[in-house]
C-alpha positions, 0 to 999 in steps of 0.5 A, a space after each residue: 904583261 911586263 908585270 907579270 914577267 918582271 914578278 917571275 921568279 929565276 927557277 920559272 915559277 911565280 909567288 912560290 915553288 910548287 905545282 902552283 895553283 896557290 895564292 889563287 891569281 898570282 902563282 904558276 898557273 894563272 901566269 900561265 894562263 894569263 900569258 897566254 891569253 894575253 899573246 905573249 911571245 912563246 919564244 921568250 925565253 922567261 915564257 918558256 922557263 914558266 912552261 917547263 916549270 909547269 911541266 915539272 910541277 904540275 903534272 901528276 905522273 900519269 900524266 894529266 895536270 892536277 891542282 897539286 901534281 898529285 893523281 888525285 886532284 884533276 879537275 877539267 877546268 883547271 886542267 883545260 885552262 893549261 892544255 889551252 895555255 901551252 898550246 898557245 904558247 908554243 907546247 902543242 907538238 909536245 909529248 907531255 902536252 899531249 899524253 895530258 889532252 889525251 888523259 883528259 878525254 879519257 876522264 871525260 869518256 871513261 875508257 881506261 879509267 877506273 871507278 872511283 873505288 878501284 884503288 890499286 890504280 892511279 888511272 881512276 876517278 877521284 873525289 875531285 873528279 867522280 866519274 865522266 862526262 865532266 863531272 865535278 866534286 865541288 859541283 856536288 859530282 855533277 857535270 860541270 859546264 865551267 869545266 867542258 867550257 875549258 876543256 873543249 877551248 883547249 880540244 879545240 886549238 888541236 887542228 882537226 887533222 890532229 884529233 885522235 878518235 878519242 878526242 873527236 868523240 869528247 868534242 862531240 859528247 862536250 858540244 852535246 852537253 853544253 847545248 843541252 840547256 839554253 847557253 842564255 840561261 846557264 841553267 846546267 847542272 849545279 850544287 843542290 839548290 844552287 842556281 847559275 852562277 852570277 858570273 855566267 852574265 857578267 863578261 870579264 877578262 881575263 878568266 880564271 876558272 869561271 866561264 861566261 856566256 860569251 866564252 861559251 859561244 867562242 867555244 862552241 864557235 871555235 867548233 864550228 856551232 856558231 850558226 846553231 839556232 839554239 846559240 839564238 838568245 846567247 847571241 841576243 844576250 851579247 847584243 844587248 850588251 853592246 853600248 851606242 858606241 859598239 863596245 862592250 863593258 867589263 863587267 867582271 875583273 881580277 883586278 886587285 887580285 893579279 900582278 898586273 891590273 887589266 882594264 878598268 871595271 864597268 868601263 868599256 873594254 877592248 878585251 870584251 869588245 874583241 871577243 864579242 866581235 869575233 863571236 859575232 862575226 862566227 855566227 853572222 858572217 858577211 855574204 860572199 860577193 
């Protein structure tokens, strides 16, 4: 952590100026992400300055974030990574924060957005984003699994309490879609002729835009799934990793590629071991005495 806020720059932002998605790994965005999961203090002032940067730069003026402040280029994993992040980092009573979580249930569910054709209006679907549920350009318009993974790990850090109408039927339309197919498997919808990607069954930390199978579990966990019997072969998946000592290896890494390296590839890892942990202490709780 201290690499990364010693490559800060003094206006906030990282690598260079802008909405910061680019260079992929090093700029605002990933910093962001990264602090946050890596529990950085949100009352430091340089974690601050890194958020309201974002908040300038990254976020379109109807109010969603966007891969290059523009309108047009909303994309749930993307945008759920941010939500999730300022949440964690202190921003969840925020009005921008969550004027942003709300538009992103609104692309999920279609109401208020306009079709893709409709172009007298900002609030509409774009080619990065072609229509509801989770649906992805670069995933050949397709729902996305990586992208309702995302978003629902930032739906799900907003209490309960808290969840408008809106937001409770994305959660339930988001836990519907990822449980449609066997999370073991990773079989959701892909690129014609494409099957899962690799990166569903290689555990990594930290996580960029890709998502594996035991960050599909802390979400679906996270909302209260983790008992479902059809989680069954996703939670046997994460067994079998387990090594004789009760650790698990990381298997997928950015290192090489972010200002700070995490862990070392293919040796045992207390990131991947804590979320493992936690997962399984979701969905195999001890009885009570």
């Amino acid at each position: 952590m201290p690499k990364i806020l010693a490559a800060q720059q003094p206006e906030g932002y990282w690598a260079k100026p802008g909405p910061g998605y680019s260079p992929k790994y090093r700029s605002t965005v990933w910093q962001i992400l990264f602090l946050s999961l890596l529990g950085a203090d949100a009352a430091d002032s340089r974690v601050k300055a890194g958020g309201q940067y974002l908040f300038e730069h990254s976020l379109s003026k109807p109010g969603w974030f966007s891969y290059n402040g523009a309108p047009g280029t909303f994309i749930h994993c993307l945008a759920g990574n941010l939500e999730g992040a300022l949440i964690d980092l202190g921003w969840r009573d925020d009005p921008r924060l969550q004027c942003a979580v709300e538009k992103h249930a609104a692309f999920v569910t279609g109401t208020g957005i306009a079709g893709i054709q409709a172009k007298d209006t900002a609030e509409r679907y774009y080619s990065y984003t072609p229509g509801p549920l989770f649906r992805c350009g670069p995933n050949g318009g397709q729902p996305c699994a990586w992208g309702a993974v995302k978003a629902l790990s930032a739906f799900s850090k907003v209490p309960a309490p808290g969840r408008s109408q809106a937001l409770l039927r994305v959660i339930d339309m988001g836990v519907d879609f990822l449980l449609s197919r066997d999370p073991a498997a990773a079989d959701y919808p892909c690129r014609v002729g494409d099957k899962p990607s690799s990166d569903w069954f290689k555990f990594g930390f930290p996580l960029g835009y890709t998502s594996d199978v035991l960050q599909n579990l802390e979400v679906l966990a996270a909302l209260g799934r983790a008992a479902d019997p059809r989680l069954g072969k996703a939670l046997e998946l994460v067994l079998s990793k387990q090594d004789s000592q009760g650790r698990w290896k990381m298997q997928y890494s950015l290192n090489g590629k972010t200002w700070a390296v995490i862990e070392k590839k293919g040796l045992p890892s207390k990131w991947i071991t804590l979320r493992a942990l936690r997962v399984l202490k979701a969905a195999y709780p001890e009885p009570k005495r």
